[in-house]
C-alpha positions in Angstrom: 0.0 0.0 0.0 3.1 2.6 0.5 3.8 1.9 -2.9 0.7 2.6 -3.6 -0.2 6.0 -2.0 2.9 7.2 -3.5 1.4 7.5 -6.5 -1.6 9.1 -4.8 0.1 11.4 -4.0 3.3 18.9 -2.5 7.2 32.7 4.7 9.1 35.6 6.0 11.3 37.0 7.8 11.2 40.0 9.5 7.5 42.0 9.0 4.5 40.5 7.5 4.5 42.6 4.6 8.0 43.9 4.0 11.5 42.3 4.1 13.5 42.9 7.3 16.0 45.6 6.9 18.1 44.4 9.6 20.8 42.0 8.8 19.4 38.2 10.2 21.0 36.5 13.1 24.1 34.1 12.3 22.7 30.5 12.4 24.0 28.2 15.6 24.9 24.8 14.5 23.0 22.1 16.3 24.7 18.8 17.7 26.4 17.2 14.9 24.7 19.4 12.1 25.8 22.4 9.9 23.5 25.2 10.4 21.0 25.9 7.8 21.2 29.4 6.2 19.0 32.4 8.1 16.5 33.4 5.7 16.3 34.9 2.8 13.7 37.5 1.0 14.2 38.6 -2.7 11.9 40.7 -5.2 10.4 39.1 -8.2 7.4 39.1 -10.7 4.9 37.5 -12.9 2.5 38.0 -15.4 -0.7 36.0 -13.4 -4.2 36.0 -15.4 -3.3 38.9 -17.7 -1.4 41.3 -14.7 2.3 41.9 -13.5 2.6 41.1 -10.4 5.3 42.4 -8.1 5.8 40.0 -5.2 8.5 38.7 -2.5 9.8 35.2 -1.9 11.5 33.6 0.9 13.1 30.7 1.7 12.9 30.4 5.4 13.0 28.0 8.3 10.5 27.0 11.1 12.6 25.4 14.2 10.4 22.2 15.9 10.5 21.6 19.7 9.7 19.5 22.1 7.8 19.9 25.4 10.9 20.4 26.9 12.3 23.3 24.6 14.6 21.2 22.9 15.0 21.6 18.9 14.1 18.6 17.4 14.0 19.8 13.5 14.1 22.2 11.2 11.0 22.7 8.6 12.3 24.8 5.5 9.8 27.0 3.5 9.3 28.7 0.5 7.2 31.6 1.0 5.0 34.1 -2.0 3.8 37.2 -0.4 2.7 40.4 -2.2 3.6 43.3 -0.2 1.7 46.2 1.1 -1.6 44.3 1.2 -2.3 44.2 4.9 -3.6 41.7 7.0 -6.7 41.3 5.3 -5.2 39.1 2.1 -5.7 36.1 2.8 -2.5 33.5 3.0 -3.1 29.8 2.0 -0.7 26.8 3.1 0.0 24.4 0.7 1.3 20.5 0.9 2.2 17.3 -1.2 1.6 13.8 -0.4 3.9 10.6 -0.4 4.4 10.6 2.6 7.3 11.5 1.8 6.7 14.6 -1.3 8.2 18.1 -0.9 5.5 20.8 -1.7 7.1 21.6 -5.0 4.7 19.4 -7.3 1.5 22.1 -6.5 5.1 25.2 -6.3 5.8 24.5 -10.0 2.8 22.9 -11.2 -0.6 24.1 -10.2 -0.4 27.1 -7.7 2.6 29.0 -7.9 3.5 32.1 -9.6 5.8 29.9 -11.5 5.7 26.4 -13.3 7.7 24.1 -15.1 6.0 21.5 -17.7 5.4 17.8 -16.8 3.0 15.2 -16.3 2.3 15.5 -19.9 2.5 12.8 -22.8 5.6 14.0 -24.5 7.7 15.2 -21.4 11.1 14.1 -20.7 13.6 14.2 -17.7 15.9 16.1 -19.5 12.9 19.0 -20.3 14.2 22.7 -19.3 14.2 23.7 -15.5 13.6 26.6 -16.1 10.5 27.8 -14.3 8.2 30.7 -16.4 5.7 32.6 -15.5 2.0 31.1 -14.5 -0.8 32.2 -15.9 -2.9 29.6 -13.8 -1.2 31.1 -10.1 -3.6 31.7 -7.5 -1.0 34.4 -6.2 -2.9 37.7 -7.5 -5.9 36.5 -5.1 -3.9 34.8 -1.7 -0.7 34.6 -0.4 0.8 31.2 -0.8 3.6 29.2 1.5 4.6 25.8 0.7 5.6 23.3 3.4 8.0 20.7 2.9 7.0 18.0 5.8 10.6 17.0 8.1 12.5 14.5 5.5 11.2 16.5 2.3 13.3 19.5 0.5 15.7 20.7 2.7 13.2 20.4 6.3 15.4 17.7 8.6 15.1 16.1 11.5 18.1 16.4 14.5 16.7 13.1 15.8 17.8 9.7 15.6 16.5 7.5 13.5 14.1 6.0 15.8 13.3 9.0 17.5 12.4 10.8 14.3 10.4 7.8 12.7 8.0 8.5 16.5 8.5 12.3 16.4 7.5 13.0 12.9 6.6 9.9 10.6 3.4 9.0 12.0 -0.1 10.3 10.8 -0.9 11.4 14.2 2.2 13.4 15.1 2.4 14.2 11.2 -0.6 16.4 11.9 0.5 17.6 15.2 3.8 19.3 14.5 2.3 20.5 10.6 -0.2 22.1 12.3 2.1 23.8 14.7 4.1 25.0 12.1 1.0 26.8 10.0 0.5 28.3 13.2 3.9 29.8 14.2 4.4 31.0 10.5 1.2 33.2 11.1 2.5 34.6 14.5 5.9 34.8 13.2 4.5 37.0 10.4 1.6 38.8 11.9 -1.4 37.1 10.0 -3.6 36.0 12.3 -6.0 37.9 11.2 -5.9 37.0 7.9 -8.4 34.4 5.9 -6.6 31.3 5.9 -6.6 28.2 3.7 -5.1 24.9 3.2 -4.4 23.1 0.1 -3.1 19.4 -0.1 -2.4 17.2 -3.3 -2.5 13.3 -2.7 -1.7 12.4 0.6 -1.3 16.2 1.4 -5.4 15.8 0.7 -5.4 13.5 3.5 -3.7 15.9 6.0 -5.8 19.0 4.9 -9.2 18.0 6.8 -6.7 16.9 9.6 -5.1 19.7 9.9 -8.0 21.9 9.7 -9.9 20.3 12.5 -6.3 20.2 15.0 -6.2 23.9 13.8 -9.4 24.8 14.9 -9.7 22.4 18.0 -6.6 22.7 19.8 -4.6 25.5 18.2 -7.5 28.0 17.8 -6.5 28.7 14.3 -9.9 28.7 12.0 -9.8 27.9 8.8 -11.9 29.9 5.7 -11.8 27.2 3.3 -9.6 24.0 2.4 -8.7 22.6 -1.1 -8.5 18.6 -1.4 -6.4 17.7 -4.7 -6.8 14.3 -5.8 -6.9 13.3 -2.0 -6.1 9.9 -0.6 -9.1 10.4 2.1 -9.6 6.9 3.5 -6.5 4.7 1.2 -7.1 1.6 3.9 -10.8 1.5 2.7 -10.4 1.5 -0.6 -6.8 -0.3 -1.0 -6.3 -1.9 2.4 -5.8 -5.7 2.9 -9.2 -6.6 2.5 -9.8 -6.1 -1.2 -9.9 -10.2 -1.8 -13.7 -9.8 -0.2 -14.6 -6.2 -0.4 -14.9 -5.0 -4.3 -14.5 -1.4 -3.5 -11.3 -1.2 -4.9 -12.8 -2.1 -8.6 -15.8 0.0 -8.1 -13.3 3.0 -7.3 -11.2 2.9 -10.0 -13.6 1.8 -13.6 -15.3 5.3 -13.7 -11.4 6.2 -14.0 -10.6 4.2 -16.5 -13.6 4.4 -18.6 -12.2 7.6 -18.7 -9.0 6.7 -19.7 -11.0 4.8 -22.5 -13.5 7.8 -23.8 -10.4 10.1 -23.6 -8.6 8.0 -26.2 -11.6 7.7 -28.7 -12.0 11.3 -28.4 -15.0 10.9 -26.3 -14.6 12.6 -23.0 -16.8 16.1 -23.3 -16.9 16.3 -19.3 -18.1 14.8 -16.4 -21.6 14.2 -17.9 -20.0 11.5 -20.3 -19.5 9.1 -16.7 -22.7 9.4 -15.5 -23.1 5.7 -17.1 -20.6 3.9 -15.9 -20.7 5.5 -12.5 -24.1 4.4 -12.2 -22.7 0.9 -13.5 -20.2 0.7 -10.8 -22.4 1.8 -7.8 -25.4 -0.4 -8.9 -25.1 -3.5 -11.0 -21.3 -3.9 -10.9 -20.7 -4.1 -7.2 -24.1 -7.0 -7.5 -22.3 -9.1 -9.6 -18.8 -9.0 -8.1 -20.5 -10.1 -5.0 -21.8 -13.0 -7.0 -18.8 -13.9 -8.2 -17.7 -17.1 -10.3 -20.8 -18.8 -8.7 -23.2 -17.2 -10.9 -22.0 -17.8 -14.8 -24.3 -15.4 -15.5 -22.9 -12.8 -13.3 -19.6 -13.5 -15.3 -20.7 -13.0 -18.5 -22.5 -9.6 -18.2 -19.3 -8.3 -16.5 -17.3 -9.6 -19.3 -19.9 -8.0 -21.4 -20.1 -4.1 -19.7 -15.9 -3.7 -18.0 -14.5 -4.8 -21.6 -16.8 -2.6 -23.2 -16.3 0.5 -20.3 -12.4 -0.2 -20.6 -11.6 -1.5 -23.9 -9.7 -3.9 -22.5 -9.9 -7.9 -24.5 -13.4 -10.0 -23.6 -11.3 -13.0 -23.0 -9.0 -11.4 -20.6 -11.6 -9.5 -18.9 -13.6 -12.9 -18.4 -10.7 -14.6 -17.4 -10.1 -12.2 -14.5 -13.8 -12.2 -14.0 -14.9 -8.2 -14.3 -11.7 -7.5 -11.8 -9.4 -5.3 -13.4 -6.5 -4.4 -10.9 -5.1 -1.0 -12.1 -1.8 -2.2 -13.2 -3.0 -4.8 -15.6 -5.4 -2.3 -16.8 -1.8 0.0 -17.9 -0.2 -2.5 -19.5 -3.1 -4.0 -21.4 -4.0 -0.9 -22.9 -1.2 0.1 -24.2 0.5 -3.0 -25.0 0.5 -2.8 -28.8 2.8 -0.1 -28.8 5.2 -1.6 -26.3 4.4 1.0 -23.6 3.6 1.6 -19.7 0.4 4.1 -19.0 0.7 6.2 -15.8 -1.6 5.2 -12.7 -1.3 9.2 -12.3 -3.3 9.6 -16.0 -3.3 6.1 -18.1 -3.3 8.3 -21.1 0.3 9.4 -20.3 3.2 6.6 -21.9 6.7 5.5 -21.7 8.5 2.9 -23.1 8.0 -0.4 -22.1 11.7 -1.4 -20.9 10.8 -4.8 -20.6 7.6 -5.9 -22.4 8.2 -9.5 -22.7 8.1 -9.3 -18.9 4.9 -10.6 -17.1 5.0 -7.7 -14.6 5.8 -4.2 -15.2 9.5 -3.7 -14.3 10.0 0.2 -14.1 8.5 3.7 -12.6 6.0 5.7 -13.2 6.3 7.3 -16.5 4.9 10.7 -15.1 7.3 10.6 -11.9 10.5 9.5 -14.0 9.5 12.4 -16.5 9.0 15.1 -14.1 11.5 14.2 -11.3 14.3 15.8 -12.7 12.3 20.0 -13.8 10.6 19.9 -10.8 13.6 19.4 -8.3 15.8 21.4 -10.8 13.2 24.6 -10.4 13.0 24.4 -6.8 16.5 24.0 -6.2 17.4 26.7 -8.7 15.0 29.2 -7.3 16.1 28.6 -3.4 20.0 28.5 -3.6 20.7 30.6 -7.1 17.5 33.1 -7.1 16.9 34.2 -3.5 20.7 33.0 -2.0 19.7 30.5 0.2 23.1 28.4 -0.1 22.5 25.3 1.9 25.2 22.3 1.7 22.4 19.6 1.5 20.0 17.2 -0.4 17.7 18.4 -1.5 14.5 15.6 -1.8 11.6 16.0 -4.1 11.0 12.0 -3.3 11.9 10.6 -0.6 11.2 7.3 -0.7 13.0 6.5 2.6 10.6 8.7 4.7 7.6 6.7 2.8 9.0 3.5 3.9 9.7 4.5 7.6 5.8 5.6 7.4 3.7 4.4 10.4 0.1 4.3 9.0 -1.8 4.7 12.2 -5.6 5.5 12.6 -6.5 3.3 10.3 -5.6 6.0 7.5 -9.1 7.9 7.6 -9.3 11.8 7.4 -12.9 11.4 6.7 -13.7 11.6 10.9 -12.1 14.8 10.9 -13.5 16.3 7.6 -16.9 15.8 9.0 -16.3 17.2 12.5 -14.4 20.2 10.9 -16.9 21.0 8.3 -19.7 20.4 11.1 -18.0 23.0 13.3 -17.8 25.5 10.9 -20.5 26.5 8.7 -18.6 29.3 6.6 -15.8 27.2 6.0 -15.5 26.4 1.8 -14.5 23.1 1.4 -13.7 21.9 -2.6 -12.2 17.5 -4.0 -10.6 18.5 -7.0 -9.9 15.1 -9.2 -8.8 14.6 -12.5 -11.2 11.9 -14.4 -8.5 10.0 -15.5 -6.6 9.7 -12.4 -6.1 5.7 -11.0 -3.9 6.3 -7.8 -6.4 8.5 -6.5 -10.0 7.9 -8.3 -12.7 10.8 -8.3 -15.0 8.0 -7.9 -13.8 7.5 -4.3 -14.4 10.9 -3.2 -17.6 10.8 -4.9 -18.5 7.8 -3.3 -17.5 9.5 0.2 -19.1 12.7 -0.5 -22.5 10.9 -0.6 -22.2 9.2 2.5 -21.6 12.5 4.4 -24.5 14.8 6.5 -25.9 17.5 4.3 -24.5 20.0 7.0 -27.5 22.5 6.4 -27.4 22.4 2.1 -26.9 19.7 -0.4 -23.4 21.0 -2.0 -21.5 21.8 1.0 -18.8 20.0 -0.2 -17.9 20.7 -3.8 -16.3 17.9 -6.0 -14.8 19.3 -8.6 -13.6 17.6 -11.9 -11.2 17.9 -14.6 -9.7 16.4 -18.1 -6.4 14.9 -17.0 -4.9 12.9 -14.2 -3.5 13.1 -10.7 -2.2 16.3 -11.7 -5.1 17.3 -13.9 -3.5 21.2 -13.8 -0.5 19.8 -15.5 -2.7 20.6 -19.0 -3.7 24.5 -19.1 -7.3 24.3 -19.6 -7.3 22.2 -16.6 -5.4 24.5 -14.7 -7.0 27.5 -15.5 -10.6 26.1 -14.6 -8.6 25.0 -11.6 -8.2 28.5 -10.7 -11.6 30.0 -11.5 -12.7 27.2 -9.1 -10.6 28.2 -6.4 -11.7 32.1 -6.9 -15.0 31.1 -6.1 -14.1 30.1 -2.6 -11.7 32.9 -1.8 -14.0 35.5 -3.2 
């Protein structure tokens, strides 16, 4: 399952609104580490939605203690505030998934007021790093400040290993200490008062309901509106250890690839076009699964409605009886032309490097592509464009803090997402999805979404969808509805 949620899967110094114009404190080296640089603010601009805007970043740091006072990490942050504003602008918070993702997927892809391209069929690890402006930013309406979680970018922990697996890799004290750190960047910059919102891709969806509710329960920090993007909200339920007797993993993920399907034959207008097979999935699909291979009958009309849904071969699709695991489905599809689909948007290829093989023997063809621009941009912006030299790693990936992960709580956000919506009425609260996305289905959110109070009206909780995969805002249209959906909650 780690490998699994993987692919579902990321502030200033001085005053609030200005860079400090004294010179910063010399960093103290902690036990056995170099110190990190103090931070740093520069100048810079974009041209967001049609207007030039002037704006400051700042690579900073965020020191984590315990009860006792003592440091036990440092959380780096890159930090996008437009100056002069006041305390009224409102300042959003932004993380990845993994566990184990920097913040610089929704930096660079979605949200910031730059991006590099990737996640795209066509894109290539040696594609330019060099970020350009984006016209899909959501910086002309909010200031943004991306988190990288301790292990992630340049944030590290000055704990053992087994200390830091109990301090910090944990879903539990993930939340805790994340939620601390949201709330001493707003003291440390004097926006308290300001509208606040959180934003989470993957498993950063996961943490944003979390968050929200140990913000407003325990840290007396409310929140105005929180962003799920392509969220992981309950990954034991739908890709736990059960799935031998409960079907929900199928049902999650055919909407997602009928999508997959429609998109290739040019089919795919809009949300509309899945109203079929999601009625399939939630109605006569999840019947006959449940019959199984005792009812022939049951066998034939899955054969009958997956193959047709997926385009996938009638004699495999009987042969696996209707159950189409998501990684057959990649290879299957594309296996004429020798090639892998993504689980973050099937539609997206590489290479098969061993097709004769019976499993798939290589990485994602999205992660593999964009790897390389995404951590390029981030590192290029923090140590060459705002000076923040640091002699360090820095980790888009880290697959080590993903392995270490201690998946408590039986995974579920959906407790908290409930008893933070309930709490607050005024709080906006938007699942983005793209349709073709199978580490993280729509479907799943859909299906949750249903299941949940009305909380005083129908559409308190808005699922959004979009052409594309995991990271639908990858493609421009996507992005830019992206934008003119999060406008609605901020305005």
């Amino acid at each position: 399952m780690r490998h699994f949620l993987f692919a579902c899967l990321l502030a200033l110094g001085g005053p609030a609104f200005a860079a400090d114009p004294k010179p910063p404190e010399p960093a103290k080296a902690e036990a056995g580490f170099a110190p990190l640089p103090a931070d740093r603010t520069v100048t810079q601009s974009a041209v967001i939605a049609g207007t030039n805007i002037s704006y400051q970043v700042t690579v900073g740091t965020l020191p984590l203690l315990d009860a006792k006072g003592k440091k036990t990490g440092e959380l780096v942050y890159t930090a996008y505030v437009v100056p002069n504003r006041g305390p009224a602008r409102p300042v959003t918070f932004a993380f990845n998934g993994g566990p184990g993702a920097a913040s610089a997927f929704l930096n660079y892809g979605a949200i910031g007021p730059k991006r590099v391209q990737f996640g795209a069929q066509g894109d290539a690890p040696s594609d330019s790093a060099i970020a350009r402006d984006n016209p899909n930013s959501w910086l002309d309406f909010t200031d943004l400040v991306f988190i990288d979680p301790i292990g992630t970018g340049y944030s590290r922990s000055l704990l053992d290993e087994a200390e830091t697996k109990k301090t910090f890799f944990t879903a539990d004290t993930d939340i805790q200490y994340l939620s601390r750190i949201v709330a001493d960047w707003l003291t440390k910059n004097g926006r308290m008062t300001s509208p606040k919102y959180l934003v989470g891709e993957s498993y950063g969806g996961y943490r944003v309901p979390r968050l929200a509710y140990h913000l407003q329960s325990q840290l007396g920090v409310g929140l105005n509106g929180i962003v799920m993007v392509s969220p992981a909200l309950s990954p034991r339920t739908i890709f736990g250890d059960t799935i031998a007797l409960s079907p929900m993993n199928y049902v999650a993920t055919l909407p997602s690839m009928a999508a997959g399907q429609l998109e290739r034959r040019g089919r795919l207008s809009g949300p509309a076009a899945l109203a079929e097979v999601e009625s399939y999935a939630r109605g006569e699909f999840i019947t006959d699964l449940l019959r199984g291979r005792a009812d022939p009958q049951a066998i034939d009309r899955l054969t009958t409605r997956v193959s047709g849904f997926t385009g996938m071969d009638p004699k495999l699709v009987r042969q696996l009886e209707g159950r189409i695991d998501v990684r057959t489905y990649l290879r299957e599809i594309h296996r004429d032309t020798k090639s892998i689909g993504s689980i973050y948007d099937s539609n997206v290829t590489a290479f098969d490097p061993y097709p004769e093989a019976m499993q798939q023997q290589s990485n994602d063809p999205i992660l593999d592509a964009g790897m390389a621009p995404v951590t390029g941009a981030a590192i290029d912006l923090m140590t060459r464009t705002v000076g923040w030299k640091v002699d360090a790693r820095y980790n888009l990936l880290s697959y080590a803090v993903n392995a270490a992960w201690d998946w408590d709580r039986n995974d579920d956000a959906i407790a908290d997402l409930r008893k933070a919506i309930s709490v607050d009425p005024k709080m906006a609260v938007v699942i983005a999805h793209g349709m073709d996305d199978l580490s993280c289905p729509y479907f799943a959110s859909r299906l949750v979404i249903d299941q949940l109070p009305t909380f005083g009206r129908p559409d308190r909780v808005q699922l959004a969808l979009y052409a594309g995969g995991h990271m639908f805002y990858s493609r421009a249209d996507s992005g830019a509805a992206f934008r003119k959906t999060a406008l609605g909650i901020y305005r």
